[in-house]
VEXRO-931821 format. One record per atom (N, C-alpha, C, O, CB): residue in one letter; atom name; x, y, z. Coordinates in Angstrom, 2 decimals, m for minus. Glycine has a CB too. Example, Ala and Ser with C-alpha at 12.3 -4.5 7.8 and 13.67 -1.06 7.14 Angstrom:
<nodes>
NODE  resn  name       c1       c2       c3
NODE     A     N    13.19    m5.69     7.80
NODE     A    CA    12.30    m4.50     7.80
NODE     A     C    13.20    m3.30     7.80
NODE     A     O    14.24    m3.32     8.46
NODE     A    CB    11.31    m4.47     9.05
NODE     S     N    12.85    m2.25     7.08
NODE     S    CA    13.67    m1.06     7.14
NODE     S     C    12.90     0.03     7.87
NODE     S     O    13.41     1.14     8.04
NODE     S    CB    14.08    m0.60     5.72
</nodes>
This chain:
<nodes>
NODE  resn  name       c1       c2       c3
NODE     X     N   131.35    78.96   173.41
NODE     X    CA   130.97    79.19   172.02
NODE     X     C   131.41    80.60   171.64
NODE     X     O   131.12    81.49   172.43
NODE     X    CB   129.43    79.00   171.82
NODE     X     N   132.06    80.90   170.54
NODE     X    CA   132.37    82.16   170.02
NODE     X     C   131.46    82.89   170.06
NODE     X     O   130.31    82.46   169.93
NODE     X    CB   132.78    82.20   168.89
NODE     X     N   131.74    84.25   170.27
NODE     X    CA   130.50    85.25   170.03
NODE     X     C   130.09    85.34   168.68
NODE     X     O   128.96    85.83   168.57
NODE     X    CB   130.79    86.69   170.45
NODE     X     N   130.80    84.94   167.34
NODE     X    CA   130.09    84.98   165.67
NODE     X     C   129.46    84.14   165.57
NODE     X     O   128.94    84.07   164.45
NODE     X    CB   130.86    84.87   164.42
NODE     X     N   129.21    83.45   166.19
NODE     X    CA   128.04    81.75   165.92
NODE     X     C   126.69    82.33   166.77
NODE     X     O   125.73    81.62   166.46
NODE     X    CB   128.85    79.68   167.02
NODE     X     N   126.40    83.12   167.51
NODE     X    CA   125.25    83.63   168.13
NODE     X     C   124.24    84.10   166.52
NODE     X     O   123.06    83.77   166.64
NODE     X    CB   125.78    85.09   169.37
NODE     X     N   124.55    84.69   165.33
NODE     X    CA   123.68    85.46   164.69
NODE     X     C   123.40    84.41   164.23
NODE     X     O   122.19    84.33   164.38
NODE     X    CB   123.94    86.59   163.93
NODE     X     N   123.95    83.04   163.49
NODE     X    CA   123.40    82.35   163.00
NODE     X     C   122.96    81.47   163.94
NODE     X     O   122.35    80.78   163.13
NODE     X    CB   123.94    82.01   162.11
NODE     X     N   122.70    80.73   165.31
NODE     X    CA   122.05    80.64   166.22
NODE     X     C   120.94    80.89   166.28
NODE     X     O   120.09    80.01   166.43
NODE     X    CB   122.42    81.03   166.86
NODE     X     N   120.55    82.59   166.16
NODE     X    CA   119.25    82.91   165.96
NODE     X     C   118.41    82.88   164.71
NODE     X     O   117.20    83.09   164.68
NODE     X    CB   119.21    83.95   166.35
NODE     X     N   119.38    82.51   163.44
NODE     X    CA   118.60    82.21   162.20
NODE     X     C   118.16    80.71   162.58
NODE     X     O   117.04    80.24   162.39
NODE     X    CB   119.54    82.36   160.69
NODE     X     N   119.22    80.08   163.14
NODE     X    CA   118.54    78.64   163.53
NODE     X     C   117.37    78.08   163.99
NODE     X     O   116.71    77.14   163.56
NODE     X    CB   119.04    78.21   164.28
NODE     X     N   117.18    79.03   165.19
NODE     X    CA   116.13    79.04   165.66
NODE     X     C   114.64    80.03   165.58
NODE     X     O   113.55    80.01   166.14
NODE     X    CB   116.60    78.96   166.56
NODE     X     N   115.24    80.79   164.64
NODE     X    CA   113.88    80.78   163.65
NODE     X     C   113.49    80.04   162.43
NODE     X     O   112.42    80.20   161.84
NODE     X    CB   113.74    81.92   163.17
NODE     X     N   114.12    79.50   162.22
NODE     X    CA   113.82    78.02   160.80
NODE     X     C   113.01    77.60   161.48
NODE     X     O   111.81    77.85   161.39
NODE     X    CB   115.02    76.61   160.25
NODE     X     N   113.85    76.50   162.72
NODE     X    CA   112.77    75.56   163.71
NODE     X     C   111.52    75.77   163.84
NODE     X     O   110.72    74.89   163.50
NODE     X    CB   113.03    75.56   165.02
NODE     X     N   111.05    77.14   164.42
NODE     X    CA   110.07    77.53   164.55
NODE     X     C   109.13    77.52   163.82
NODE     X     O   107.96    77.54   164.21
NODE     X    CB   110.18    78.25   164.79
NODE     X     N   109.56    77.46   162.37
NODE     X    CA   108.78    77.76   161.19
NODE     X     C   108.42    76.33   160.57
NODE     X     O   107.78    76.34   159.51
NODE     X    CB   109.62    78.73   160.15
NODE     X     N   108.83    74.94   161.22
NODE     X    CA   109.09    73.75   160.68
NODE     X     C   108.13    72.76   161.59
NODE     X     O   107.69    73.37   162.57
NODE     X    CB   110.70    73.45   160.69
NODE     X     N   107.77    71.62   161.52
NODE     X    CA   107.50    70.80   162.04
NODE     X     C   108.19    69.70   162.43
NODE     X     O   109.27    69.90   161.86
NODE     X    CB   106.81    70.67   161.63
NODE     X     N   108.27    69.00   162.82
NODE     X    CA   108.86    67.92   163.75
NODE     X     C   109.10    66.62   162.39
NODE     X     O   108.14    66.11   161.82
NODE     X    CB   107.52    67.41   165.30
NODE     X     N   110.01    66.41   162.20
NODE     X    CA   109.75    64.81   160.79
NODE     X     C   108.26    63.52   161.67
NODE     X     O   107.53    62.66   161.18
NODE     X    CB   112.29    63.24   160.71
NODE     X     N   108.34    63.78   162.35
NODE     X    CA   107.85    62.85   163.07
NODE     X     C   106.39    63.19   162.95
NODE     X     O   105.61    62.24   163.01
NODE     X    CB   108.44    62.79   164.45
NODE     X     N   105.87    64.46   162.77
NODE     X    CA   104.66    64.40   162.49
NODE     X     C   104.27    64.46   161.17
NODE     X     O   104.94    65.02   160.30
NODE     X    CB   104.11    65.20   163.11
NODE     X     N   102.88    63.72   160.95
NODE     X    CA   102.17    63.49   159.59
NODE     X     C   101.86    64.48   158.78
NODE     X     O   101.02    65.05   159.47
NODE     X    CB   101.04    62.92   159.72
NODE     X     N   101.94    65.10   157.81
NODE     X    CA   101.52    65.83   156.67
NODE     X     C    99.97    65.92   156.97
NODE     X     O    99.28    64.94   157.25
NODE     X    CB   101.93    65.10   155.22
NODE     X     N    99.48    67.31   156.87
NODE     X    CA    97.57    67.15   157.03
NODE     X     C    97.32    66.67   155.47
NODE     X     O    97.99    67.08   154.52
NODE     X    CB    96.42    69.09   157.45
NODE     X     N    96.22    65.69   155.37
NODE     X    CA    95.72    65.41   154.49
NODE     X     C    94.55    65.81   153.77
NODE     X     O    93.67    64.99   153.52
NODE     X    CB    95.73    64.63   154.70
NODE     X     N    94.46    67.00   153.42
NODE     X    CA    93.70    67.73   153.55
NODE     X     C    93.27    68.17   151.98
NODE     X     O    94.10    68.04   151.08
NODE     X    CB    94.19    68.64   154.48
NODE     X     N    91.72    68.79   151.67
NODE     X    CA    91.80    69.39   150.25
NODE     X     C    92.69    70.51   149.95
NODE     X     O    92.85    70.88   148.79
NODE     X    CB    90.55    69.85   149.86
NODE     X     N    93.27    71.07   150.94
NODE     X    CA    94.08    72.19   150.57
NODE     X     C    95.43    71.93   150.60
NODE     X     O    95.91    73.03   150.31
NODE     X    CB    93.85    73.26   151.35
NODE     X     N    96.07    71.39   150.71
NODE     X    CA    96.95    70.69   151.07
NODE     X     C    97.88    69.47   149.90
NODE     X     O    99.07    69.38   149.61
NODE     X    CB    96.22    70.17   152.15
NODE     X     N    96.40    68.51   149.42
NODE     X    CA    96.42    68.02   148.32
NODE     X     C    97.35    67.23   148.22
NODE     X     O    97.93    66.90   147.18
NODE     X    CB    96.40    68.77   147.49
NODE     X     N    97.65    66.73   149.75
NODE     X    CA    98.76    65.50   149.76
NODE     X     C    98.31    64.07   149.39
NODE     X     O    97.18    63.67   149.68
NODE     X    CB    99.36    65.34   151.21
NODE     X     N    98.89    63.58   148.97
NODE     X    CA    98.39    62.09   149.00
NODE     X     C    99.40    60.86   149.67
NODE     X     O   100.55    61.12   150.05
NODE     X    CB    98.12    61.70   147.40
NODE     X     N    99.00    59.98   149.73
NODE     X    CA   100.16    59.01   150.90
NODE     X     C   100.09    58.06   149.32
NODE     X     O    98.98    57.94   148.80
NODE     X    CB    99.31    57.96   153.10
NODE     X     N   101.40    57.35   148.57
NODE     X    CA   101.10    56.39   148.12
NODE     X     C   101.60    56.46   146.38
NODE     X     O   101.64    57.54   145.80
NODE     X    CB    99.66    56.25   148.54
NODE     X     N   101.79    55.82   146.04
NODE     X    CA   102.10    56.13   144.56
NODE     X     C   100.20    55.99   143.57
NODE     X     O    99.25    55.24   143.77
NODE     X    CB   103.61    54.56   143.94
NODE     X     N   100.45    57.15   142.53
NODE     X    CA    99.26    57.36   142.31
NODE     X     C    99.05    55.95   141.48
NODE     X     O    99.98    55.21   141.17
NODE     X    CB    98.97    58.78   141.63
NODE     X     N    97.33    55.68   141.09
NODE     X    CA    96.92    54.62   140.36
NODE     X     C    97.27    54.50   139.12
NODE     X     O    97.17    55.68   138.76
NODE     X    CB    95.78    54.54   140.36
NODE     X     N    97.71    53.77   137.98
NODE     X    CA    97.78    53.93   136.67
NODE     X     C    96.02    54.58   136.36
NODE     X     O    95.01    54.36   137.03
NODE     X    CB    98.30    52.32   135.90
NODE     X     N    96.17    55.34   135.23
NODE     X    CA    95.04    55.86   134.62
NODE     X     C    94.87    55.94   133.78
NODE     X     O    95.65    56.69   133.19
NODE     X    CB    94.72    56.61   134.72
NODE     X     N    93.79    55.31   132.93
NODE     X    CA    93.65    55.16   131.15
NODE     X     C    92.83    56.60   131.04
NODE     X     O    91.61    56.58   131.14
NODE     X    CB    92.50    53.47   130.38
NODE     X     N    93.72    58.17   130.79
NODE     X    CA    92.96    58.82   130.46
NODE     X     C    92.13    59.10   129.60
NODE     X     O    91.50    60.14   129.79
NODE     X    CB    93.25    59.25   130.54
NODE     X     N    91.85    58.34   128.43
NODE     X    CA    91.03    58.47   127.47
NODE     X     C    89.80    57.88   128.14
NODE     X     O    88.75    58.25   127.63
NODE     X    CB    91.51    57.85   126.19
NODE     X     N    89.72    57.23   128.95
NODE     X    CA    88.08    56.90   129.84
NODE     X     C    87.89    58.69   130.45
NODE     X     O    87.10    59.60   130.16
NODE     X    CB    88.30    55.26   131.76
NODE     X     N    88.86    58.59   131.23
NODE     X    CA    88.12    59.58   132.45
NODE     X     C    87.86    60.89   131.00
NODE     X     O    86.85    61.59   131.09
NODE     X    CB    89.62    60.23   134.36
NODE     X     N    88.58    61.07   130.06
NODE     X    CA    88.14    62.41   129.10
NODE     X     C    87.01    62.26   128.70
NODE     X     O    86.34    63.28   128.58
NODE     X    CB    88.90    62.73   127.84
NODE     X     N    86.46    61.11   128.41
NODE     X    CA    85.10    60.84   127.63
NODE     X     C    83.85    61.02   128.36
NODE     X     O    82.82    61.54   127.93
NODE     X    CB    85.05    59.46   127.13
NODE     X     N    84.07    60.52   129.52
NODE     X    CA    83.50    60.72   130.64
NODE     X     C    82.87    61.95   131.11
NODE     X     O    83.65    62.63   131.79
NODE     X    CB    84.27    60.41   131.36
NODE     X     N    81.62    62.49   130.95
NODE     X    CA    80.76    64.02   130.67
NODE     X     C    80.59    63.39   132.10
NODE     X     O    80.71    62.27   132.61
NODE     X    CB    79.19    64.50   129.26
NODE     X     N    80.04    65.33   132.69
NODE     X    CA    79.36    65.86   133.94
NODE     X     C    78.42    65.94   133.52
NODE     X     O    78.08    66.35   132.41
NODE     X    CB    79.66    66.97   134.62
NODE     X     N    77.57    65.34   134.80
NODE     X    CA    75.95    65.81   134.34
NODE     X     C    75.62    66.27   135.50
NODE     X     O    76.06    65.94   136.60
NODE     X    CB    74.77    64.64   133.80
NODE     X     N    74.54    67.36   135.13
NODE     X    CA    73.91    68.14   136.32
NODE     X     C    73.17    67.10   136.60
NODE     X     O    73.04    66.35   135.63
NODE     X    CB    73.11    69.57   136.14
NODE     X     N    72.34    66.61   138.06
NODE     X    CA    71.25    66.31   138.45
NODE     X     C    70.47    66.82   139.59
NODE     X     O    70.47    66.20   140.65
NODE     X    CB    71.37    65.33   138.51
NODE     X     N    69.63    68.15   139.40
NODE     X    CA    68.97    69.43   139.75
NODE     X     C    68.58    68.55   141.15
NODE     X     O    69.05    68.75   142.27
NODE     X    CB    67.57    70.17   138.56
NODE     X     N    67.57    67.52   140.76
NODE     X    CA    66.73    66.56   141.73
NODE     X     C    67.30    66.49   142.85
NODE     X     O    66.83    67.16   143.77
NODE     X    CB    66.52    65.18   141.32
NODE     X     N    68.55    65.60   143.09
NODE     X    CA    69.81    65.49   143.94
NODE     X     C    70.34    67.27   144.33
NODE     X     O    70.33    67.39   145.55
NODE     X    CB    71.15    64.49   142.87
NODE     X     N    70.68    68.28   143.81
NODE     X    CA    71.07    69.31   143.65
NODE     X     C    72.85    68.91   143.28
NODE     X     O    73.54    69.73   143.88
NODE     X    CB    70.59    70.20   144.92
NODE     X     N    73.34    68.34   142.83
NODE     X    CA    74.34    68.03   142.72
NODE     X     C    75.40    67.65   140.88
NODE     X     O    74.66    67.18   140.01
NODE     X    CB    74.02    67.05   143.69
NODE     X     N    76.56    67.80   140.54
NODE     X    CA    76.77    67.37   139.55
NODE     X     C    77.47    66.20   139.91
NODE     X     O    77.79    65.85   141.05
NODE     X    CB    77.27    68.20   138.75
NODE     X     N    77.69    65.54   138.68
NODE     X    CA    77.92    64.02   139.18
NODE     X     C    79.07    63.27   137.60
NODE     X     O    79.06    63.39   136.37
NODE     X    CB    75.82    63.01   139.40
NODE     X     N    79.63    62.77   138.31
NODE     X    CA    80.63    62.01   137.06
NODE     X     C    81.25    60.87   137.50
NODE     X     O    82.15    60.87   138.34
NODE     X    CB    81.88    62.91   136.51
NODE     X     N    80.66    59.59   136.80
NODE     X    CA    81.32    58.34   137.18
NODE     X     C    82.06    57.74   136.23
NODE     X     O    81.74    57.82   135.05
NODE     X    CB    80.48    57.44   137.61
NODE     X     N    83.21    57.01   136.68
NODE     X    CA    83.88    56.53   136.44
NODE     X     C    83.86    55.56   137.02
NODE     X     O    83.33    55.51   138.13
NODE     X    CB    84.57    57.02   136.38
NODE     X     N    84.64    54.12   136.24
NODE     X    CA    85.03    52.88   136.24
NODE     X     C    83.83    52.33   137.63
NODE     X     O    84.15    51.53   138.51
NODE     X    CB    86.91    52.80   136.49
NODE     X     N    82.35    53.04   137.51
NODE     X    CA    81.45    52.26   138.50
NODE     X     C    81.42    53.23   139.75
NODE     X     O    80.54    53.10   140.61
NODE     X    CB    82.10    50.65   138.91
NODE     X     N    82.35    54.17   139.84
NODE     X    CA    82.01    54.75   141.02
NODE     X     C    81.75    56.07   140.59
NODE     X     O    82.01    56.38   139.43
NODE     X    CB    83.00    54.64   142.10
NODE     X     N    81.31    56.82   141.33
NODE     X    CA    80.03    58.09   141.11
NODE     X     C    81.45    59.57   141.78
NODE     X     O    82.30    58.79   142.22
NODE     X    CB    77.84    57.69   142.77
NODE     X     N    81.86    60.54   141.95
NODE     X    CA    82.16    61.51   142.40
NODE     X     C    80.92    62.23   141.96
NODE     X     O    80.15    62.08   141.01
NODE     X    CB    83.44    61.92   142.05
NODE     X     N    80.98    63.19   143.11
NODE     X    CA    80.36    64.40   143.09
NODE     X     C    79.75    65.69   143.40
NODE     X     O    78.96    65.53   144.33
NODE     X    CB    80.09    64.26   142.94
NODE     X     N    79.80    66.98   142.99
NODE     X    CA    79.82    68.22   143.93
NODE     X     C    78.32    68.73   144.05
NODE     X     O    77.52    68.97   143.15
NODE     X    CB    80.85    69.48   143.30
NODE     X     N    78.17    68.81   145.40
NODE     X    CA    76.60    69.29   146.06
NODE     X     C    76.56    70.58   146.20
NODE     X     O    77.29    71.34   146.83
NODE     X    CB    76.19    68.75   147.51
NODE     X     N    75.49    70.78   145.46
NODE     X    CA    75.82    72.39   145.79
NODE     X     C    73.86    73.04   146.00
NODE     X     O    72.88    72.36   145.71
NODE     X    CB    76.99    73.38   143.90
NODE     X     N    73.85    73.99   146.36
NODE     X    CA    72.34    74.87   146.58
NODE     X     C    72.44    75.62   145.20
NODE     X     O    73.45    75.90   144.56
NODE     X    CB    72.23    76.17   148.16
NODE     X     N    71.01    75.90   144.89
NODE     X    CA    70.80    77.09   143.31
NODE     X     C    69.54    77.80   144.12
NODE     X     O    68.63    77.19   144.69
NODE     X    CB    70.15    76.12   141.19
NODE     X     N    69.71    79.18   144.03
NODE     X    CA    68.91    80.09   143.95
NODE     X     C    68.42    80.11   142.56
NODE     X     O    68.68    79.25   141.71
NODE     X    CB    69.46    81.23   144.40
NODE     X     N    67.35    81.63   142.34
NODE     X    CA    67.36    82.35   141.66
NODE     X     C    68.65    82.94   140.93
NODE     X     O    68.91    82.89   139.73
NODE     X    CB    66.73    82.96   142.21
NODE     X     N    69.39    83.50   141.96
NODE     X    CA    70.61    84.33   141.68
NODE     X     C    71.67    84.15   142.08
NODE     X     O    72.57    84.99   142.08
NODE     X    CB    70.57    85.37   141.94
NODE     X     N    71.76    83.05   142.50
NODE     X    CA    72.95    82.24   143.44
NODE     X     C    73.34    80.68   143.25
NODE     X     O    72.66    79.75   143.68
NODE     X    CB    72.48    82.28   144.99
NODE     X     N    74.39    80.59   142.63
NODE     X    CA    75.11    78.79   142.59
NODE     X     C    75.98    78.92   144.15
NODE     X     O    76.81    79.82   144.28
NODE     X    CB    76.69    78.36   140.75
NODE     X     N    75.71    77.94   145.28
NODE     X    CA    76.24    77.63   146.21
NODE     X     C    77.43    76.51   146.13
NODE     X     O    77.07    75.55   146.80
NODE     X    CB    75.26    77.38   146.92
NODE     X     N    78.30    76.36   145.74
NODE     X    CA    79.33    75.01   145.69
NODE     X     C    79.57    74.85   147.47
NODE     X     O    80.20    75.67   148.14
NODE     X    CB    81.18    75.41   144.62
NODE     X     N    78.84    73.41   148.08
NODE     X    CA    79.02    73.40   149.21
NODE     X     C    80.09    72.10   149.69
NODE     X     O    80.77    72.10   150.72
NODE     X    CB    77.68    73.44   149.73
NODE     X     N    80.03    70.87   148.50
NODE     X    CA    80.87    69.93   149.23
NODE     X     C    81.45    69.13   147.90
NODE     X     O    80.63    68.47   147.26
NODE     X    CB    79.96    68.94   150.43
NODE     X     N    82.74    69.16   147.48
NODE     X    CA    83.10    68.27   146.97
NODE     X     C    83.69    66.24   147.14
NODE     X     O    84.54    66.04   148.00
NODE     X    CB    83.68    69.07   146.73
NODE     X     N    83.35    65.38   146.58
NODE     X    CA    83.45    64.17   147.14
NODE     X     C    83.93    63.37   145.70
NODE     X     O    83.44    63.58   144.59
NODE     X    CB    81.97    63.66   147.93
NODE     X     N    85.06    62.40   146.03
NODE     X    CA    85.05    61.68   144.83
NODE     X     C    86.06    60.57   145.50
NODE     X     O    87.16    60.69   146.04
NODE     X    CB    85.55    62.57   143.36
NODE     X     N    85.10    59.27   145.21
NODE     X    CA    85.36    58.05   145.81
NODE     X     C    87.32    57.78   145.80
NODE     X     O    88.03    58.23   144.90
NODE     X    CB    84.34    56.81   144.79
NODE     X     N    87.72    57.15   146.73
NODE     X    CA    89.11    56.88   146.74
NODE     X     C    89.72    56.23   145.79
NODE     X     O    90.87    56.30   145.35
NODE     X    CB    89.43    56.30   147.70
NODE     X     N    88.41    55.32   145.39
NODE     X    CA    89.09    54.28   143.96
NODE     X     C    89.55    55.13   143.37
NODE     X     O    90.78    55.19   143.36
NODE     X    CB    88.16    53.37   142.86
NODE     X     N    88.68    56.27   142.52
NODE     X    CA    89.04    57.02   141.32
NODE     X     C    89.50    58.28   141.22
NODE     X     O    89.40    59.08   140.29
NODE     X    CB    88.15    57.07   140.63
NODE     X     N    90.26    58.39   142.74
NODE     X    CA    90.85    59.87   143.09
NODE     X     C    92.36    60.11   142.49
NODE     X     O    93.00    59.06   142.38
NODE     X    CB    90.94    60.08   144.84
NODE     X     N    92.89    61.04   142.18
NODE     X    CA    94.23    61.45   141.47
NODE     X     C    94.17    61.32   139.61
NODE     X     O    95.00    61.03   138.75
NODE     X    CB    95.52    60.27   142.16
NODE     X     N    92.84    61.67   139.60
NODE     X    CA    92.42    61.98   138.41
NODE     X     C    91.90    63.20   137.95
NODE     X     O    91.36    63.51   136.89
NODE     X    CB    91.70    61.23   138.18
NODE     X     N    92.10    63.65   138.67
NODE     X    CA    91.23    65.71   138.54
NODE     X     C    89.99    65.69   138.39
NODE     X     O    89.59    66.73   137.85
NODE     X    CB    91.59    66.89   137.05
NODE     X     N    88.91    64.69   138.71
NODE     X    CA    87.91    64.45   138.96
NODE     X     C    87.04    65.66   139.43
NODE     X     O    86.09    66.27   138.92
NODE     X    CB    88.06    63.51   139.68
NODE     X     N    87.75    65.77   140.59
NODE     X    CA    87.18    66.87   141.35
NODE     X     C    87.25    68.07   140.73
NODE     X     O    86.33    68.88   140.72
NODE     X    CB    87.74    67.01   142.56
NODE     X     N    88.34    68.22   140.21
NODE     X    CA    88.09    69.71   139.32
NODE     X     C    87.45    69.91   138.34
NODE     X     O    86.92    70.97   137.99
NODE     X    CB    89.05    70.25   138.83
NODE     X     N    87.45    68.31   137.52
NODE     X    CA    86.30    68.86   136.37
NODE     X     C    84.92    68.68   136.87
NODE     X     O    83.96    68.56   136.11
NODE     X    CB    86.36    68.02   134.90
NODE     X     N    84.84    68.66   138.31
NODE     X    CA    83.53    69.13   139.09
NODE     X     C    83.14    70.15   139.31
NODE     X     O    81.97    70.50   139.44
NODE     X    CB    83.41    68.86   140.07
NODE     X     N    84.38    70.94   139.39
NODE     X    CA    84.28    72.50   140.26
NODE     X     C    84.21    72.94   139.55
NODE     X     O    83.58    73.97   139.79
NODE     X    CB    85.12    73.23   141.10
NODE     X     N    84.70    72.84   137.86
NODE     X    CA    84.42    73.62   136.64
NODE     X     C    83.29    73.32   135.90
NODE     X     O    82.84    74.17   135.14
NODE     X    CB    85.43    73.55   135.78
NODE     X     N    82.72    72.19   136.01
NODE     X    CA    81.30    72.36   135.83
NODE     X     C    79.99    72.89   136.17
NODE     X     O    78.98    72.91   135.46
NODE     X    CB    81.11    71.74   135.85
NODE     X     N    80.18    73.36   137.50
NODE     X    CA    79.38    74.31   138.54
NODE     X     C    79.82    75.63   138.48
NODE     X     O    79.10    76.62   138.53
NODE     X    CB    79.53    73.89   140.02
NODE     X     N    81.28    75.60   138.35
NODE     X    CA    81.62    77.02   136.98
NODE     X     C    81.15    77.71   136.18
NODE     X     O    80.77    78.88   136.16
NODE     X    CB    82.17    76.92   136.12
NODE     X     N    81.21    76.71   135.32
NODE     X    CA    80.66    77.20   133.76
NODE     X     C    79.19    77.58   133.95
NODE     X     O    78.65    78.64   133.64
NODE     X    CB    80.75    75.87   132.47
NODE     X     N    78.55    76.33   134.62
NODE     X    CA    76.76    76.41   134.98
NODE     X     C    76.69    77.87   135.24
NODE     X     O    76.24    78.62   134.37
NODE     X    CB    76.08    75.41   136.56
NODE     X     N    77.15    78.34   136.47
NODE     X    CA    76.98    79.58   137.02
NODE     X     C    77.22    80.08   136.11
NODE     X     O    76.18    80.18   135.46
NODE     X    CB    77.56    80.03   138.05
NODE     X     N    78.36    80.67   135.39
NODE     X    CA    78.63    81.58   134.62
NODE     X     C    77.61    81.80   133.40
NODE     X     O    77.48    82.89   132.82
NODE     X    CB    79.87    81.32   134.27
NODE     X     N    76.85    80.52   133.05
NODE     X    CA    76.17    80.09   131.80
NODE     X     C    74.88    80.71   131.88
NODE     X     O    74.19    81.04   130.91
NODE     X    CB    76.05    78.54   131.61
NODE     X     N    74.52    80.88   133.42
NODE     X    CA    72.95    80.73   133.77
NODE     X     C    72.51    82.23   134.64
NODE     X     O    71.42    82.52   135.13
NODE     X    CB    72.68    79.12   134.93
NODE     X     N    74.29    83.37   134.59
NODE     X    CA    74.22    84.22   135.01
NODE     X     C    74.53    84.00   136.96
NODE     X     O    74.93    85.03   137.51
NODE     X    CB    72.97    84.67   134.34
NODE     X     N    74.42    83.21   137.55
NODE     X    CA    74.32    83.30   139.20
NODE     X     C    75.73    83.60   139.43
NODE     X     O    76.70    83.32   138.73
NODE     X    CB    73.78    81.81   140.10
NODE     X     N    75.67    84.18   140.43
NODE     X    CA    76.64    85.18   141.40
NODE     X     C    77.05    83.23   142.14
NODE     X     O    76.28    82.33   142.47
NODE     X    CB    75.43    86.98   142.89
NODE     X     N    78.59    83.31   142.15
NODE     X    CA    78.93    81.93   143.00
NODE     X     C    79.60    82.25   144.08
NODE     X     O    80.46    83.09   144.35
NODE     X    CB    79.78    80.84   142.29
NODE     X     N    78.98    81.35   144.68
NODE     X    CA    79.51    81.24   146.45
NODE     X     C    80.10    80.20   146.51
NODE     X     O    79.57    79.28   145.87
NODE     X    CB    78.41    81.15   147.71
NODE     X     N    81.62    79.84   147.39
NODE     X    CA    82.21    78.61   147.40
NODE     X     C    82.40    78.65   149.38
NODE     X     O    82.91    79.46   150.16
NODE     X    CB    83.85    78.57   146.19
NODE     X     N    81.74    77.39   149.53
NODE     X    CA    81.68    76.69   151.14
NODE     X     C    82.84    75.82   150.94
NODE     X     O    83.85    76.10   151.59
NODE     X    CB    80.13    75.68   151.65
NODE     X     N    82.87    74.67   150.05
NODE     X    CA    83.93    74.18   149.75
NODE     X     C    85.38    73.99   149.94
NODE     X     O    86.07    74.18   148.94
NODE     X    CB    83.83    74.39   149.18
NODE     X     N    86.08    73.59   151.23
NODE     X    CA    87.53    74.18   150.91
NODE     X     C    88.14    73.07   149.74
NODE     X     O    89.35    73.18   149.92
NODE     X    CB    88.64    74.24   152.50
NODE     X     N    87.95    72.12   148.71
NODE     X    CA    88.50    71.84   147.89
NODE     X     C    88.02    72.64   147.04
NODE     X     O    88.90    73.46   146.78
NODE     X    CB    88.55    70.75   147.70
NODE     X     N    86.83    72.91   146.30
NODE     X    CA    86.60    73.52   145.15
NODE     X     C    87.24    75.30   145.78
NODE     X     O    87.80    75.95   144.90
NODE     X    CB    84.71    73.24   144.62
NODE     X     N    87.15    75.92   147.06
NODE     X    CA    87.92    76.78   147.51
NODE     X     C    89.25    77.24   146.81
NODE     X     O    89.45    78.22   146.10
NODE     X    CB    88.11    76.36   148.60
NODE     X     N    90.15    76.20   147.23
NODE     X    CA    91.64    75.85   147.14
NODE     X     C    91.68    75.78   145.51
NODE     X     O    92.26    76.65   144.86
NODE     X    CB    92.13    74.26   148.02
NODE     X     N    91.18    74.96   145.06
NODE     X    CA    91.45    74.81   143.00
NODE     X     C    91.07    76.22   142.45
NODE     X     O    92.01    76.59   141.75
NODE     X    CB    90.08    73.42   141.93
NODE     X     N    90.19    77.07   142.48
NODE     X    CA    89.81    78.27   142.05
NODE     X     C    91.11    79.17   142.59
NODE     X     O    91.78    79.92   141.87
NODE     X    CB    88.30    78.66   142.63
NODE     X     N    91.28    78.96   143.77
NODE     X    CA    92.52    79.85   143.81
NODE     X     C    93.71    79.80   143.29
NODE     X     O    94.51    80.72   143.16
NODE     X    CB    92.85    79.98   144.76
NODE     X     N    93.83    78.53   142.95
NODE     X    CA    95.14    77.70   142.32
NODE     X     C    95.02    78.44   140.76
NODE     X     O    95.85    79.03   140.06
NODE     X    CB    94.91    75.59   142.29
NODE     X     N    93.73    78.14   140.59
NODE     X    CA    93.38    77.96   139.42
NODE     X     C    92.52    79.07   138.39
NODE     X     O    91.94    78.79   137.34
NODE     X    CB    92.78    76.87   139.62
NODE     X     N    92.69    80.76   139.24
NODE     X    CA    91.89    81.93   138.97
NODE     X     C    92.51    82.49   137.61
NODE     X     O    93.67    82.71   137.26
NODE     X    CB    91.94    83.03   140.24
NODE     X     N    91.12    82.66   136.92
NODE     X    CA    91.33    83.07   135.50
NODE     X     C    90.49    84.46   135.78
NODE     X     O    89.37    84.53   136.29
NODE     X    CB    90.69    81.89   134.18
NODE     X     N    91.31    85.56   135.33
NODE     X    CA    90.35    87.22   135.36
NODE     X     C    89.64    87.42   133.94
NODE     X     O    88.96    88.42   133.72
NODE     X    CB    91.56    88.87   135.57
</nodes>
């Protein structure tokens, strides 16, 4: 092998390094935000009409659609909104569901004064995506 093919050699094999194998799966993950599949058709004028409601009792907000329920659990202090787990059924996922979850526990906090804490790595991941100063 020529000695000029060594520098790009070593760019080569730092790509590799930086890559995964085709052969392995994509993490499916909230951060990540892959999905396997072509998304569902969606009549967005349902899911817009469609209000969050707090329900304190549960500690959780909640928004259903077409029969199924999503929704983010979270703890309330005095002085503290906790966002601890976001969930929203598979039927009615690839609808931003989840975010107009995380912005409803948003606004709450912001509305009601509490300092927010996010456990969450989906509602995590969208705030960062999604940070307004």
């Amino acid at each position: 092998m020529p000695a000029h093919d060594a520098p790009d050699d070593d760019k080569l094999d730092e790509t590799i390094e930086e890559t995964f194998p085709a052969s392995d799966a994509p993490a499916n993950t909230p951060e990540t935000g892959i999905r396997v599949g072509d998304p569902p058709a969606v009549d967005t004028t349902a899911v817009d009409s469609t209000a969050v409601t707090d329900d304190p009792a549960h500690s959780r907000f909640e928004l259903t659609v077409d029969g199924h329920t999503g929704y983010l659990a979270y703890e309330r202090t005095a002085d503290q909104l906790t966002i601890l787990h976001t969930e929203v059924p598979l039927e009615i996922r690839g609808r931003h569901l989840g975010e107009r979850l995380v912005e409803a526990a948003v606004s709450a906090a912001r509305s009601d004064g509490l300092r927010l804490v996010i456990v969450c790595p989906f509602a995590r991941a969208y705030l960062r995506r999604h940070r307004s100063d």
